[in-house]
N, C-alpha and C positions, 0 to 999 in steps of 0.2 A: 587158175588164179589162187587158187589156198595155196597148194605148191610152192609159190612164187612169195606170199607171206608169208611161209615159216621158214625161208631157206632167203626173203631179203633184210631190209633196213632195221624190220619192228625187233627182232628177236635178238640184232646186233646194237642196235640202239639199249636196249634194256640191259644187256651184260655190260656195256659202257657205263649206266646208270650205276647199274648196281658195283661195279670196279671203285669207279667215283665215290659213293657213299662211303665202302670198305675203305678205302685210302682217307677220308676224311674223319671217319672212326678211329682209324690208327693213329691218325696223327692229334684227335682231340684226347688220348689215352697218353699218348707220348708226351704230352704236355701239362697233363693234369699229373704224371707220374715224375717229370721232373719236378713239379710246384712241391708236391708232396716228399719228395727226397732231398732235396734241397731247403722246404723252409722259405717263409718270406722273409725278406734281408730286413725287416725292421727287428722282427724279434732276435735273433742272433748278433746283431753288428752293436748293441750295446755290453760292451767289459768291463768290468773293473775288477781292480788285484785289491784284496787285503791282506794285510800283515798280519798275520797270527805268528803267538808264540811258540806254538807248536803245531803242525796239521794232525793232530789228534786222531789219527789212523784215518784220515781220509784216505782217497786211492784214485778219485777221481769218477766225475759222472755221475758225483751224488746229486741232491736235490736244492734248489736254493728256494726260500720259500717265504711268503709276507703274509702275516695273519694266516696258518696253515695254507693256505694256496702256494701252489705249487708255479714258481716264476719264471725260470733260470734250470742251469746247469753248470755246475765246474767242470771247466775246461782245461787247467793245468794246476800243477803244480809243481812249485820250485824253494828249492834253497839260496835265501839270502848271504850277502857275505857275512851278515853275524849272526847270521845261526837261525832267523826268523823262516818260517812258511810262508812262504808267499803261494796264494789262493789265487788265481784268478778264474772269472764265473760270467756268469753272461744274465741279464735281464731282461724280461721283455719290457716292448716297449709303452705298455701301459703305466709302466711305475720309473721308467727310464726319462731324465735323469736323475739320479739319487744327488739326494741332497747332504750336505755336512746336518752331521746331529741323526746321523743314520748309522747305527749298530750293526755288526754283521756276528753271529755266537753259531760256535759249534755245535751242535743239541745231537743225542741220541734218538733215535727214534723210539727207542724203549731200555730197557735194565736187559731183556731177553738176549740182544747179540752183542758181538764183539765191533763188527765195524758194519755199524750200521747207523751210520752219520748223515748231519743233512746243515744246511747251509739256514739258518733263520737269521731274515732283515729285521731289524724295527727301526719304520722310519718314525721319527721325528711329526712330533704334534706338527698339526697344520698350524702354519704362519710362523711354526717357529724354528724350522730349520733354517740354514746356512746358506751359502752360495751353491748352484748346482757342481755336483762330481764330472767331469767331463768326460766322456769316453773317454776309455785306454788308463782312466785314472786311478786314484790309489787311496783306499780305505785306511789310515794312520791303525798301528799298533793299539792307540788309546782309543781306537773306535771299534775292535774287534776283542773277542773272548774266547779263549780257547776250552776246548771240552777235559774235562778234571775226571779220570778215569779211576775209580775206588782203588786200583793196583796200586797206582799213582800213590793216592792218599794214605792207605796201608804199608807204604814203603816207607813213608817218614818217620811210622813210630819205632821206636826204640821194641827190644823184644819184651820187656817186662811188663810197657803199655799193652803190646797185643796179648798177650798173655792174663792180663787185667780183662782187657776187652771180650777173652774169649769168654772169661768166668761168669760176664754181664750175661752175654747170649746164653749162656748155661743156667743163670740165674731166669731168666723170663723163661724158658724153656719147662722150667722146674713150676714157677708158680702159674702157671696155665696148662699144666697135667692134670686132665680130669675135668677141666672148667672150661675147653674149645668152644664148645656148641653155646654153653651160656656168653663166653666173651664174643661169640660171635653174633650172638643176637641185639646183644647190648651196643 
């Protein structure tokens, strides 16, 4: 009779169980790994493009952000026919849809890099924005800021201004020789 137990139904029945299981494991992995690669369609399916003057060395896949919080991502960008950046960026759907009287500015994240950009919203006091933005819609040129790079602003002077400027720097320079540690306390 033992014989007859390990070689009938019990010990075939159990590797059916446990087959079962295994295939149900795979398939609750294969599903939780599509959810997680693909994203839920709420946070990705809200867009909107702004018009900036210039994409300010963005590159794409920077960060879009409300009150430091990290919201969004740019998703493209493009050349307008007169010459504008067209941004488009995605929101999630906590703060979607953006309202008129909502700001979109190019911000550094620091003075330290070169492109190292990020997308900041400000919306619009409560009660006091606009009509909703519609998906797929479009941030007006007078609602966006572009990021003002010091090269930028140092290219406009004339040589005899910089040259002025440089002697300023040279002048601070001079009169905090010797006096670091107290200007630093102070």
């Amino acid at each position: 009779m033992e014989a007859g137990t390990r070689g009938g139904r019990a010990p075939r029945s159990a590797r059916l169980i446990r087959r079962a299981l295994v295939l149900g494991v795979v398939a609750i992995v294969a599903v939780a790994a599509v959810l997680v690669l693909t994203g839920s369609s709420d946070a990705s399916d809200y867009e909107v493009t702004a018009d900036f003057t210039n994409a300010s060395q963005l590159v794409g896949g920077e960060v879009v952000t409300i009150g430091g919080t990290d919201v969004g991502k740019v998703t493209k960008i493009e050349l307008a026919d007169n010459g504008d950046a067209l941004v488009t960026f995605t929101v999630d759907s906590a703060y979607a849809p953006l309202q008129r009287g909502t700001t979109a500015q190019i911000r550094s994240f620091s003075l330290s890099g070169v492109a190292n950009r990020q997308i900041q919203l400000t919306l619009p006091q409560q009660g006091k924005g606009g009509e909703e933005i519609p998906n797929h819609g479009t941030l007006s040129r007078a609602e966006t800021i572009s990021e003002v790079d010091l090269d930028e602003l140092f290219n406009t002077l004339d040589p005899k201004t910089v040259a002025d400027f440089k002697n300023v720097i040279k002048g601070f320079a001079t009169s905090y020789r010797g006096v670091g540690e107290e200007a630093n306390k102070g």
